[in-house]
TORKOL-4160 file (C-alpha; in steps of 0.2 Angstrom, whole numbers, padded with zeros to 4 digits, m for minus):
396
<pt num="1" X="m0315" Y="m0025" Z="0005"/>
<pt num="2" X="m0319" Y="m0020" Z="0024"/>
<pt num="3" X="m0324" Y="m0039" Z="0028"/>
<pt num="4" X="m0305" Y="m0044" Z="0021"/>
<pt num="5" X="m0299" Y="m0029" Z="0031"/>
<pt num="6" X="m0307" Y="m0035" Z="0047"/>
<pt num="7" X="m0303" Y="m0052" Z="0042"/>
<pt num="8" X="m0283" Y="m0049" Z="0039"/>
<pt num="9" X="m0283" Y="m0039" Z="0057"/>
<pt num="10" X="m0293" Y="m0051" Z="0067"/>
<pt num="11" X="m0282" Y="m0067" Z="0061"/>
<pt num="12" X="m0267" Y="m0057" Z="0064"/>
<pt num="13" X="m0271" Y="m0052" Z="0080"/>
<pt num="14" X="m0273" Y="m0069" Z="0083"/>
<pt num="15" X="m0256" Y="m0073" Z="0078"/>
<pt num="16" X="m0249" Y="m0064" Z="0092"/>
<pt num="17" X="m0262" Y="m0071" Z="0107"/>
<pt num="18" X="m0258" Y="m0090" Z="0096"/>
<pt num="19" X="m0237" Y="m0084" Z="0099"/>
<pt num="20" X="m0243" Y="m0079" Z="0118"/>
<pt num="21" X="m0252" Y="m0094" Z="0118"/>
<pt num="22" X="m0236" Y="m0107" Z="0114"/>
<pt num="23" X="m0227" Y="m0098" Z="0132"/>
<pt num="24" X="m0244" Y="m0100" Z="0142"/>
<pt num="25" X="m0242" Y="m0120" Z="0138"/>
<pt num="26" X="m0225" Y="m0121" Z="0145"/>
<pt num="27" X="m0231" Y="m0112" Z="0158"/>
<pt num="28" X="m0247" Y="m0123" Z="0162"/>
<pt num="29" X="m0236" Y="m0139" Z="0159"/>
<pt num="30" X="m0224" Y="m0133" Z="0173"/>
<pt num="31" X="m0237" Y="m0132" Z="0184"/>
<pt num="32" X="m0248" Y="m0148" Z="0182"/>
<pt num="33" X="m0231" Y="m0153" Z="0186"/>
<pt num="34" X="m0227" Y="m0140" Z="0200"/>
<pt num="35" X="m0245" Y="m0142" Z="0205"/>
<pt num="36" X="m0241" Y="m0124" Z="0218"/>
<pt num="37" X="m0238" Y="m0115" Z="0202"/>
<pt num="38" X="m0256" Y="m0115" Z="0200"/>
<pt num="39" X="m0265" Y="m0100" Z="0209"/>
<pt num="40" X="m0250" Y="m0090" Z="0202"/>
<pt num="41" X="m0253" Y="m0096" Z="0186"/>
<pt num="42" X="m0270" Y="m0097" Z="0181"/>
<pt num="43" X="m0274" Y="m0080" Z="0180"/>
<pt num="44" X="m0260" Y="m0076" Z="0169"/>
<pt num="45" X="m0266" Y="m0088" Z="0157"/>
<pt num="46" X="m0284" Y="m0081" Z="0162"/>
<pt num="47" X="m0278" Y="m0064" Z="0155"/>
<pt num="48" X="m0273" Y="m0070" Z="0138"/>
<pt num="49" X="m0286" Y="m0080" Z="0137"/>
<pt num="50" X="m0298" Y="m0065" Z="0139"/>
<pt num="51" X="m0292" Y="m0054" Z="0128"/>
<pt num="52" X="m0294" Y="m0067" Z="0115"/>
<pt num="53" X="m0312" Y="m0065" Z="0122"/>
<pt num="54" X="m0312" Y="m0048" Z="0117"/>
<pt num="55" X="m0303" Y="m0049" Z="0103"/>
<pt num="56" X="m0318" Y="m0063" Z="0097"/>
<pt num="57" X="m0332" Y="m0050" Z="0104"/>
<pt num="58" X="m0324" Y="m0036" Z="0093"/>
<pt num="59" X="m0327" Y="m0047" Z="0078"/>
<pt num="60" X="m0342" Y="m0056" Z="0079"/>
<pt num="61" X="m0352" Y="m0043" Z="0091"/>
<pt num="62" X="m0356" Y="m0057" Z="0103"/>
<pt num="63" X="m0350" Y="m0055" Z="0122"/>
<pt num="64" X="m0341" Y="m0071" Z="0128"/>
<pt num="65" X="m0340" Y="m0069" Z="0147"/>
<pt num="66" X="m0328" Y="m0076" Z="0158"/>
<pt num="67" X="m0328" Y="m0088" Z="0171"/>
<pt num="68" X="m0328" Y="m0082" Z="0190"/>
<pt num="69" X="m0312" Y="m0080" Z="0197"/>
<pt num="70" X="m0305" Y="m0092" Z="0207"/>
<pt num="71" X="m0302" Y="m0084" Z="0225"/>
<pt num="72" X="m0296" Y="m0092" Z="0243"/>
<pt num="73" X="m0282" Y="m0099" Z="0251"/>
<pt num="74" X="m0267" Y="m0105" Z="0240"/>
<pt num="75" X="m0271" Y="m0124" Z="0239"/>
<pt num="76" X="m0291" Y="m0120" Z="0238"/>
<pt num="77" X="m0285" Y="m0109" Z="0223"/>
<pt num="78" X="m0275" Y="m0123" Z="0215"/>
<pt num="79" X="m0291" Y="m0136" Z="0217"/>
<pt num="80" X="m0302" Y="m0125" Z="0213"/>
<pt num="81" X="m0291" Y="m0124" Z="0194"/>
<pt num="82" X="m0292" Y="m0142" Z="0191"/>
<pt num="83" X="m0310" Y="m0144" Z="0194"/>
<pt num="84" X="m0317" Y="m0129" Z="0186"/>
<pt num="85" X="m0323" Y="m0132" Z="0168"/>
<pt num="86" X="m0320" Y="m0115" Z="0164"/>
<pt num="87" X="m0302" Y="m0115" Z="0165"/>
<pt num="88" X="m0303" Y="m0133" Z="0158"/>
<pt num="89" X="m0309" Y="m0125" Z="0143"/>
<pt num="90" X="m0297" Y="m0110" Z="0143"/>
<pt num="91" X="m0284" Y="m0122" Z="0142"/>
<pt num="92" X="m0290" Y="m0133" Z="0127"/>
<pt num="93" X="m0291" Y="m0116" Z="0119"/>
<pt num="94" X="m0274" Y="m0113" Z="0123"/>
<pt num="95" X="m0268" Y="m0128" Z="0113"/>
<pt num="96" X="m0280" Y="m0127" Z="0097"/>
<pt num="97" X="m0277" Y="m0108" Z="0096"/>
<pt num="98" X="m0257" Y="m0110" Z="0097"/>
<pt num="99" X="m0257" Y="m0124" Z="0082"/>
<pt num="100" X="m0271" Y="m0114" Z="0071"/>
<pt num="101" X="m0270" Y="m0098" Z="0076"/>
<pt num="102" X="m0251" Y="m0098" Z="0071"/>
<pt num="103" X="m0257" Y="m0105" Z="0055"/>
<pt num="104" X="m0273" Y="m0094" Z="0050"/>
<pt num="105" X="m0260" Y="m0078" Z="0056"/>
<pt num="106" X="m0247" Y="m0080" Z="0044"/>
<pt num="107" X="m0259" Y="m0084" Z="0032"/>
<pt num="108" X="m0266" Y="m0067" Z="0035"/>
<pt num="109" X="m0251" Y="m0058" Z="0034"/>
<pt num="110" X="m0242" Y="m0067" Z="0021"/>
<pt num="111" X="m0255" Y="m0068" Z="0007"/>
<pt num="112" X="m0257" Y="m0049" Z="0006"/>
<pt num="113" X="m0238" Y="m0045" Z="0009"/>
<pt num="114" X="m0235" Y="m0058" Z="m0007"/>
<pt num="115" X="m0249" Y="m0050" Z="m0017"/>
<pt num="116" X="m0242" Y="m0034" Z="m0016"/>
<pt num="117" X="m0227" Y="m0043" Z="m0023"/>
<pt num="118" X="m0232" Y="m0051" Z="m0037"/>
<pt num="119" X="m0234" Y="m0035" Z="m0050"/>
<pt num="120" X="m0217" Y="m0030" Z="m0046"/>
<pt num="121" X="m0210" Y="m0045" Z="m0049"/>
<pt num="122" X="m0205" Y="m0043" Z="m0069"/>
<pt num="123" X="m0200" Y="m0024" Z="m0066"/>
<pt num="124" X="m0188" Y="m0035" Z="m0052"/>
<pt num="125" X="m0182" Y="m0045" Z="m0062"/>
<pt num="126" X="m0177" Y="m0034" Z="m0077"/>
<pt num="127" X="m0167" Y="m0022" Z="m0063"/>
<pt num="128" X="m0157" Y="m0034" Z="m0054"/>
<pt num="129" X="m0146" Y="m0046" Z="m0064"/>
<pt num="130" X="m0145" Y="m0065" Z="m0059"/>
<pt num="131" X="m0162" Y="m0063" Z="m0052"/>
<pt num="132" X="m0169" Y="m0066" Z="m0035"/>
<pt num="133" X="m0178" Y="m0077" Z="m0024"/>
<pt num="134" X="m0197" Y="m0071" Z="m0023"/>
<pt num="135" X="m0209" Y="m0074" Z="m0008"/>
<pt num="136" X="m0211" Y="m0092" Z="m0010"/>
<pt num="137" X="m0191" Y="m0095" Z="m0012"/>
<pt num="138" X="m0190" Y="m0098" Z="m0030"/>
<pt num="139" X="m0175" Y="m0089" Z="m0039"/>
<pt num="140" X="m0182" Y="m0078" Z="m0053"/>
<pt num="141" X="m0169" Y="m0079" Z="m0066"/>
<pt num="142" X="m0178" Y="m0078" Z="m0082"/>
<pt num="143" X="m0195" Y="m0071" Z="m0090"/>
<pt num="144" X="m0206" Y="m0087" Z="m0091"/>
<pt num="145" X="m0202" Y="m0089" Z="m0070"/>
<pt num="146" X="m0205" Y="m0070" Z="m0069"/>
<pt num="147" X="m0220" Y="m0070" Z="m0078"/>
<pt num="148" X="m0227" Y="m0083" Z="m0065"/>
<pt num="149" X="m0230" Y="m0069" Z="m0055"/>
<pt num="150" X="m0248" Y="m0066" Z="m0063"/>
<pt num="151" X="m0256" Y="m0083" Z="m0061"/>
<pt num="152" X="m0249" Y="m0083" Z="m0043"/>
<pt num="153" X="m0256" Y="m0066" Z="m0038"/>
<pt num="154" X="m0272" Y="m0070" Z="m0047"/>
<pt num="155" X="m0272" Y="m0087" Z="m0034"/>
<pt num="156" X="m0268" Y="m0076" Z="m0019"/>
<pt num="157" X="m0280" Y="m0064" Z="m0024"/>
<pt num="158" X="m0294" Y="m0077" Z="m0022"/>
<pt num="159" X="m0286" Y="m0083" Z="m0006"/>
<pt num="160" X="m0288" Y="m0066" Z="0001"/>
<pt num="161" X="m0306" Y="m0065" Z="m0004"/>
<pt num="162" X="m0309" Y="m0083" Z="0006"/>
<pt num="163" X="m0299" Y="m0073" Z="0023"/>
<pt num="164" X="m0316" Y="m0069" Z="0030"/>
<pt num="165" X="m0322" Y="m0089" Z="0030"/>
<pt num="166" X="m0307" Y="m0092" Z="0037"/>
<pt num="167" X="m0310" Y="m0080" Z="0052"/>
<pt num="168" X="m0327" Y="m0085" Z="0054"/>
<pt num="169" X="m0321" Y="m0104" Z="0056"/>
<pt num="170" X="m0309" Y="m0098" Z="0068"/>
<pt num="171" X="m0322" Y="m0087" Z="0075"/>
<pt num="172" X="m0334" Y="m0101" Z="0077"/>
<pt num="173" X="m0323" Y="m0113" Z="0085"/>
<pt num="174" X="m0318" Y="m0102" Z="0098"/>
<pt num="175" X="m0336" Y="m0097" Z="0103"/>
<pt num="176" X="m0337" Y="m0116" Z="0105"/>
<pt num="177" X="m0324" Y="m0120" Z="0118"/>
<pt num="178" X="m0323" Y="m0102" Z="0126"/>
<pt num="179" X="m0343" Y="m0100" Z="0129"/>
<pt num="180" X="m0350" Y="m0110" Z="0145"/>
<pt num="181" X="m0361" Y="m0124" Z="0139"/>
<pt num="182" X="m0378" Y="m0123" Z="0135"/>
<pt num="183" X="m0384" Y="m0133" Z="0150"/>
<pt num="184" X="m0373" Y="m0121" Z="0162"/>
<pt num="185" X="m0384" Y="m0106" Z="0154"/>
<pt num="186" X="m0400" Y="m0114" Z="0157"/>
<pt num="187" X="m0394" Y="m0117" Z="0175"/>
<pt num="188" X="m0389" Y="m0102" Z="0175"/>
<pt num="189" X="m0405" Y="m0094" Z="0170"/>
<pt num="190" X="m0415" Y="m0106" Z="0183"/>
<pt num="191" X="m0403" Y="m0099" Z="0197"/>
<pt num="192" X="m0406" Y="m0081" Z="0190"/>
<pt num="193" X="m0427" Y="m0087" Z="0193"/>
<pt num="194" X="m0426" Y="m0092" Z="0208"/>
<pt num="195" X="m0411" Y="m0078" Z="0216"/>
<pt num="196" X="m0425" Y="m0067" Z="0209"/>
<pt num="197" X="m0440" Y="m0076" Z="0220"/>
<pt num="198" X="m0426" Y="m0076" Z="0235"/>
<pt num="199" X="m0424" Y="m0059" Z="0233"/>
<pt num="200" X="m0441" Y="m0054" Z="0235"/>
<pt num="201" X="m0444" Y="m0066" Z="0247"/>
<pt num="202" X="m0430" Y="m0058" Z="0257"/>
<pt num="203" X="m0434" Y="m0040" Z="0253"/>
<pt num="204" X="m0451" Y="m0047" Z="0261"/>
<pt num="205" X="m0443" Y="m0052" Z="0276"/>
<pt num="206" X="m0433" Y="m0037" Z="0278"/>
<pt num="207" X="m0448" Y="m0026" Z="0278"/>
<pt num="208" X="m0457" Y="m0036" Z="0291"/>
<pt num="209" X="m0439" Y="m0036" Z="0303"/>
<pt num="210" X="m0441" Y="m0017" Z="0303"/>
<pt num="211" X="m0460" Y="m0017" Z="0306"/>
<pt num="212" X="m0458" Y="m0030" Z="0319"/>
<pt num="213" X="m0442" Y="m0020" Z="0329"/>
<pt num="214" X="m0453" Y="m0004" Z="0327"/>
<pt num="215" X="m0466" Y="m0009" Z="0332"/>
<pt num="216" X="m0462" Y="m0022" Z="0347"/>
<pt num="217" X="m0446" Y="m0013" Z="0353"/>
<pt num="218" X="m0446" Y="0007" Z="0347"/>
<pt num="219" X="m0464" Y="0009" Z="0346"/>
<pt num="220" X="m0468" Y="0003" Z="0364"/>
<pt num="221" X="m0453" Y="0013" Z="0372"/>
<pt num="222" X="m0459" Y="0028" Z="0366"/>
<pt num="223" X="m0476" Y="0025" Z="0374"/>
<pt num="224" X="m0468" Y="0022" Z="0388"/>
<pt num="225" X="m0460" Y="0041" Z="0386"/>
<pt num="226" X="m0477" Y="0046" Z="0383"/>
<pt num="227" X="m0484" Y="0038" Z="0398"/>
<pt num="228" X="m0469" Y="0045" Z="0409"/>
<pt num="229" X="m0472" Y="0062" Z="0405"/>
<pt num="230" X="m0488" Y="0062" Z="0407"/>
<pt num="231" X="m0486" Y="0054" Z="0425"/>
<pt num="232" X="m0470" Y="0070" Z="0427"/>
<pt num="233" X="m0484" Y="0082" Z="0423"/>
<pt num="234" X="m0497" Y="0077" Z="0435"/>
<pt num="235" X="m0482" Y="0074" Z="0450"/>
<pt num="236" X="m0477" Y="0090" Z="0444"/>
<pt num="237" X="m0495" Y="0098" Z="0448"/>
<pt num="238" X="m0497" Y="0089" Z="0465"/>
<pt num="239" X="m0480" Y="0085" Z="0472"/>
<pt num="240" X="m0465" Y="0095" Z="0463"/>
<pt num="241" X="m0453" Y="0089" Z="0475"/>
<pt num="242" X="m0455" Y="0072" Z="0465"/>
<pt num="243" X="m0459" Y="0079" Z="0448"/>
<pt num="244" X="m0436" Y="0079" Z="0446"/>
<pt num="245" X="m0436" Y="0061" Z="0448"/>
<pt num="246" X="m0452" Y="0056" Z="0436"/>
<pt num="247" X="m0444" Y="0067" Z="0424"/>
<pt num="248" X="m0426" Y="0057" Z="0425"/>
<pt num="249" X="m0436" Y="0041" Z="0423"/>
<pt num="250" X="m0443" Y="0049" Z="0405"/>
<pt num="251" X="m0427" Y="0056" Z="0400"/>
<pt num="252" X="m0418" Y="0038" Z="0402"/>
<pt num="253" X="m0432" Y="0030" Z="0394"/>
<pt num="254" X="m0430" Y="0041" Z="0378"/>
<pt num="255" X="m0413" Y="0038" Z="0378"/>
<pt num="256" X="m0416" Y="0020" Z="0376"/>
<pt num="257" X="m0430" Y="0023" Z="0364"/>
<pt num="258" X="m0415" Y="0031" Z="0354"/>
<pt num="259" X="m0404" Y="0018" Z="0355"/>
<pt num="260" X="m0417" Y="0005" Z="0348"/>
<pt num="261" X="m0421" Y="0018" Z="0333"/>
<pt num="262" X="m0402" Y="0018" Z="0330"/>
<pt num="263" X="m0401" Y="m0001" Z="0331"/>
<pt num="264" X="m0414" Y="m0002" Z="0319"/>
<pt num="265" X="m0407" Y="0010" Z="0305"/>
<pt num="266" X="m0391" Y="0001" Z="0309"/>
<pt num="267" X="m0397" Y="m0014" Z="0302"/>
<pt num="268" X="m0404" Y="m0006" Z="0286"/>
<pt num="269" X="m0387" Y="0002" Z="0282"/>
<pt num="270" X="m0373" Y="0005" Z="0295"/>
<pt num="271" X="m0371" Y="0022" Z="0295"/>
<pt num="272" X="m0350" Y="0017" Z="0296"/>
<pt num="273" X="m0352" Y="0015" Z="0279"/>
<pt num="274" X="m0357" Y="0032" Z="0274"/>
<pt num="275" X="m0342" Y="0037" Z="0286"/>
<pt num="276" X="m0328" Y="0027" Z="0282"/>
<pt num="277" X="m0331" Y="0019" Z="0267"/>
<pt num="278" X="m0332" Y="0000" Z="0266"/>
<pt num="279" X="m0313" Y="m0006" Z="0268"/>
<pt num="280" X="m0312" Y="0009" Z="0283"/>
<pt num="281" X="m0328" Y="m0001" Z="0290"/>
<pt num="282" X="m0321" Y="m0018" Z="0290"/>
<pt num="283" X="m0305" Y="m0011" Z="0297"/>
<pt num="284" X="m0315" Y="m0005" Z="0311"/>
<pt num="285" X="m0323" Y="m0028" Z="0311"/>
<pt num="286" X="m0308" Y="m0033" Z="0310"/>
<pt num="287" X="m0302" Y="m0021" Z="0326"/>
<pt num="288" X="m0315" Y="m0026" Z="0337"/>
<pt num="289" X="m0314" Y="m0046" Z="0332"/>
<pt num="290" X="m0311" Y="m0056" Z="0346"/>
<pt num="291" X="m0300" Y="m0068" Z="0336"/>
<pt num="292" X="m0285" Y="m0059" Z="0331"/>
<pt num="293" X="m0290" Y="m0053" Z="0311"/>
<pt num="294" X="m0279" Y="m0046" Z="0298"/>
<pt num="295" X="m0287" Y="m0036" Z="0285"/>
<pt num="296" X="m0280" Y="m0035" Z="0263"/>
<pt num="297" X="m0289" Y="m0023" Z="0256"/>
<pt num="298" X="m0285" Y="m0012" Z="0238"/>
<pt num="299" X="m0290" Y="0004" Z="0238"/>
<pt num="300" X="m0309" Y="0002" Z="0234"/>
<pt num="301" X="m0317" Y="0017" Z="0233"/>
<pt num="302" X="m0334" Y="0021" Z="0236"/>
<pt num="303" X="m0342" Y="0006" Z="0227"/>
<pt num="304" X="m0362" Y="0006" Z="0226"/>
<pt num="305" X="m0371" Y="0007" Z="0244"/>
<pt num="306" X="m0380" Y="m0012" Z="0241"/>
<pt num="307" X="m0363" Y="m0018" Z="0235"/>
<pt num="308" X="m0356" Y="m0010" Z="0252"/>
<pt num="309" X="m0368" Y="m0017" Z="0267"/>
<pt num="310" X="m0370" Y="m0036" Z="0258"/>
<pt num="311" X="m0351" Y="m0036" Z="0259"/>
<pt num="312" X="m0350" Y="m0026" Z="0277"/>
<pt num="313" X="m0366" Y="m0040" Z="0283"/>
<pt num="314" X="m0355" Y="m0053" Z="0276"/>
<pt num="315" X="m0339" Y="m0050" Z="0284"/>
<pt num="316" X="m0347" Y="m0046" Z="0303"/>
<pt num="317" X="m0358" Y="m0064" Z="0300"/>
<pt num="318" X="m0340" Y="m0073" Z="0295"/>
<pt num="319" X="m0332" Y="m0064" Z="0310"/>
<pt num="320" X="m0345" Y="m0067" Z="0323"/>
<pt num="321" X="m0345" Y="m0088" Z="0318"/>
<pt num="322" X="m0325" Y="m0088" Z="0321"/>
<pt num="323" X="m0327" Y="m0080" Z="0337"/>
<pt num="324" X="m0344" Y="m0092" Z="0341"/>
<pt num="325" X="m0338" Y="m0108" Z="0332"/>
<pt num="326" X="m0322" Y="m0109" Z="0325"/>
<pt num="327" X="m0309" Y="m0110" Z="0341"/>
<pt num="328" X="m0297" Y="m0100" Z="0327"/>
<pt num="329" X="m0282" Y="m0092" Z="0332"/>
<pt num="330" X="m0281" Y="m0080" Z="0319"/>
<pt num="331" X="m0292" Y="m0074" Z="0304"/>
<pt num="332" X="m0290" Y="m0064" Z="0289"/>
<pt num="333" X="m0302" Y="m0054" Z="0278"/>
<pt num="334" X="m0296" Y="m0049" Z="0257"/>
<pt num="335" X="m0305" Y="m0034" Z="0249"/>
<pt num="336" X="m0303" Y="m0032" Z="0230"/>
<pt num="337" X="m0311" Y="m0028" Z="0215"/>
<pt num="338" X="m0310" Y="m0040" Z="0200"/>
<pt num="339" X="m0316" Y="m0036" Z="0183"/>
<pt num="340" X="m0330" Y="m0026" Z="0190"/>
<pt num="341" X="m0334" Y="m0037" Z="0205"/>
<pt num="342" X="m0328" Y="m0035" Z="0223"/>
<pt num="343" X="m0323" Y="m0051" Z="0227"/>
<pt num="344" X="m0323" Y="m0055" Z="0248"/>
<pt num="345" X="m0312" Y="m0068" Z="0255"/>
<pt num="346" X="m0314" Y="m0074" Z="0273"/>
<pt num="347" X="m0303" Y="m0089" Z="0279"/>
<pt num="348" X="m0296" Y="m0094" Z="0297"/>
<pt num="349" X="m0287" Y="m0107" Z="0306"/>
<pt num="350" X="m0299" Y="m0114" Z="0315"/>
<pt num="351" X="m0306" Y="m0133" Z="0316"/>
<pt num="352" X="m0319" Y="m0132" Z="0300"/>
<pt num="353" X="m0337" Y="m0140" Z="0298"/>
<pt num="354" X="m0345" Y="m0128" Z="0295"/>
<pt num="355" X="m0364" Y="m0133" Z="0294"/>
<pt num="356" X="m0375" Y="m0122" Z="0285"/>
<pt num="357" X="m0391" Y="m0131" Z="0295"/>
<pt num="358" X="m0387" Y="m0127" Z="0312"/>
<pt num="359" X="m0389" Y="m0110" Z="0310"/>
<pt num="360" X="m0375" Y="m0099" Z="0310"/>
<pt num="361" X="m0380" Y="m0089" Z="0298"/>
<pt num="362" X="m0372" Y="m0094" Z="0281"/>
<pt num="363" X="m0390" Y="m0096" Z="0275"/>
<pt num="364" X="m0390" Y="m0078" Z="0277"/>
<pt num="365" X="m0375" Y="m0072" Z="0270"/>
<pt num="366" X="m0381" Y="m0082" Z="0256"/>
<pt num="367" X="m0399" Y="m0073" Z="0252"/>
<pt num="368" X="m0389" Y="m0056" Z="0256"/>
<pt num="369" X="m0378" Y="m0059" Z="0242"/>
<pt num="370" X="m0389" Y="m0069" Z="0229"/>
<pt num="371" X="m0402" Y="m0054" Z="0228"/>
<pt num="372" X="m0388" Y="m0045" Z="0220"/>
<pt num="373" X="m0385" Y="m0057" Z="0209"/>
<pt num="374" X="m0368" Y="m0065" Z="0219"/>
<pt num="375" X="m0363" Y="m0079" Z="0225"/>
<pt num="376" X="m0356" Y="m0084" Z="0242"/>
<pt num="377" X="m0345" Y="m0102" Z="0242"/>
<pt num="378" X="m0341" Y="m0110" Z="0260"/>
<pt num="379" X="m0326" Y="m0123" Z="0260"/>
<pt num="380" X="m0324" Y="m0132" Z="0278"/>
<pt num="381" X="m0319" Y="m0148" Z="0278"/>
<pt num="382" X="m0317" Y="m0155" Z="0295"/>
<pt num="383" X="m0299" Y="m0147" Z="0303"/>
<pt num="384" X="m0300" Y="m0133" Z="0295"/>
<pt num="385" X="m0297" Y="m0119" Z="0287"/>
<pt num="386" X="m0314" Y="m0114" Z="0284"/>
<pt num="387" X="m0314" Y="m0099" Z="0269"/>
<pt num="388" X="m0330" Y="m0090" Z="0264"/>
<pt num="389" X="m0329" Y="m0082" Z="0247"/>
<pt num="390" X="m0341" Y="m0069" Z="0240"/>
<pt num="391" X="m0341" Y="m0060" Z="0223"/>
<pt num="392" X="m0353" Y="m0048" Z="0222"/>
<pt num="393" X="m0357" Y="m0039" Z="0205"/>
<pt num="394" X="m0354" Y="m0021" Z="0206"/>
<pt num="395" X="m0367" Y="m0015" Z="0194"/>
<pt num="396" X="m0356" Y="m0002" Z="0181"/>
């Protein structure tokens, strides 16, 4: 009885995304024709969709994930719609589940509101003379037609026993146009390999930048503090007059060693971060940009300390190629967070072509990001605009 149960309430949830799911093709049809319609669109379609998702993972205990959402300007956003398989798929869903999750639905809910009928059907007909018209339209106006009712409820009796099948098959069928294919999962897997070799190989890296700017640049000014002082004591010894100036000379080169020290734990983790949080931190990118940038940014939060400097690295790298390369007027920065992923958007008005091979550090951005399991997406066709998007798992 609990799998009819879970049965009857899964199908006739599914009525109402299948009744949600007829005005979502209306809507889609306007805007293949309205192609703009698009960007504004899709994620309301996304939204039904996905609750289906979860209506589907509450059923059958399986997690159907959803595709990455589609960021960037308006008509990169509307391209991005028609060639991404996902929402290809969301959409063939959209017109099976409208047609059979309409049909499965009322199934569910009219067999056990007619079952319930069917006993009470002679005591019915014995109160109200000239009979009435039962669930399936037929006037009840004598016995023989009255007592019909038990070989019918005896037939919707076995239906409700086959609802589970029923839910299963719908079940089954969406898990087959809602989940990615099995080649995208292998790829997805040989990607997760090989962003796992990336990361160490960065991590690696890292580690060897820090030793390197210790060692060569840190290190070697406090020797030369060291060697300073030592040179102040002995002046001071034989010719104090001079011991002021020698000590001046040490006190400056500290303050450089200092400043190298603070450049180096800089690039580890900007302590602005810790100060101002990350959309205060890119605030303060965007202020000291030398191409005019305008910052959207939701209220974020404090969002995981990796999660922050990947995106802060990410967003001072874009920056410092549209001041470098872009010859932009004007550049603009989006901060939000998107089904627990901060999605980063950097787009300007400059002449495009990009080239990740002559180094101006996209490669980088792209490690960064991959060893937590993000992904950073460059669009820059010649003329412009060129947009960087990067989605970056939050971890919760």
């Amino acid at each position: 009885m609990k799998r009819i149960w879970a049965a009857v309430v899964y199908l006739a949830t599914g009525l109402l995304t299948a009744i949600a799911s007829w005005l979502a093709i209306g809507v889609l049809l306007l805007s293949v024709v309205v192609l703009p319609l698009l960007p504004v669109t899709a994620p309301i379609i996304r939204r039904i969709v996905d609750f289906d998702r979860r209506r589907i993972a509450r059923y059958t205990r399986a997690e159907l994930p959803s595709p990455p959402p589609l960021d960037g300007p308006w008509l990169h956003r509307a391209q991005g719609v028609l060639a991404d398989p996902g929402s290809r798929r969301e959409g063939l869903w959209l017109i099976s589940h409208a047609v059979v999750g309409t049909l499965f639905g009322a199934i569910a809910i009219g067999v056990p509101g007619a079952l319930i009928q069917q006993p009470f059907v002679p005591v019915i007909w014995w109160a109200i003379p000239g009979g009435f018209d039962n669930s399936f339209g037929v006037h009840v106006d004598s016995w023989p037609k009255a007592l019909l009712s038990i070989p019918i409820g005896i037939v919707l009796a076995l239906i409700l026993t086959q609802l589970p099948k029923l839910a299963d098959l719908d079940a089954r069928w969406a898990k087959t146009l809602l989940s990615p294919p099995r080649a995208s999962l292998e790829k997805r897997l040989a990607e997760v390999v090989a962003t796992r070799a990336a990361a160490l190989q960065a991590h690696g890296a890292e580690l060897r930048r820090i030793e390197r700017n210790l060692h060569d640049g840190t290190q070697n000014k406090l020797v030369g503090v060291v060697m300073m002082l030592g040179i102040a004591e002995r002046t001071l010894e034989q010719n104090p007059d001079n011991a002021l100036q020698a000590l001046l000379r040490a006190q400056d080169a500290a303050g450089e060693a200092l400043e190298e020290l603070r450049n180096v734990v800089r690039s580890i983790h900007p302590p602005v971060l810790e100060d101002l949080g990350l959309d205060g931190a890119i605030q303060a990118l965007a202020a000291r940009s030398p191409v005019p940038c305008v910052l959207q940014a939701d209220h974020l939060g404090r969002l995981p300390a990796a999660v922050e400097a990947a995106a802060y690295f990410a967003v001072a790298e874009a920056l410092t190629n549209v001041a470098k390369h872009s010859g932009a007027n004007h550049a603009w920065v989006s901060l939000n967070i998107d089904k627990e992923q901060l999605v980063v958007v950097v787009h300007d008005d400059g002449k495009g072509g990009a080239d990740e091979k002559r180094g101006t550090g996209l490669d980088g951005i792209r490690g960064r990001v991959a060893a937590l399991d993000g992904t950073a997406d460059v669009s820059s066709p010649e003329g412009g605009p060129t947009v960087l998007t990067v989605v970056l798992p939050m971890g919760k």
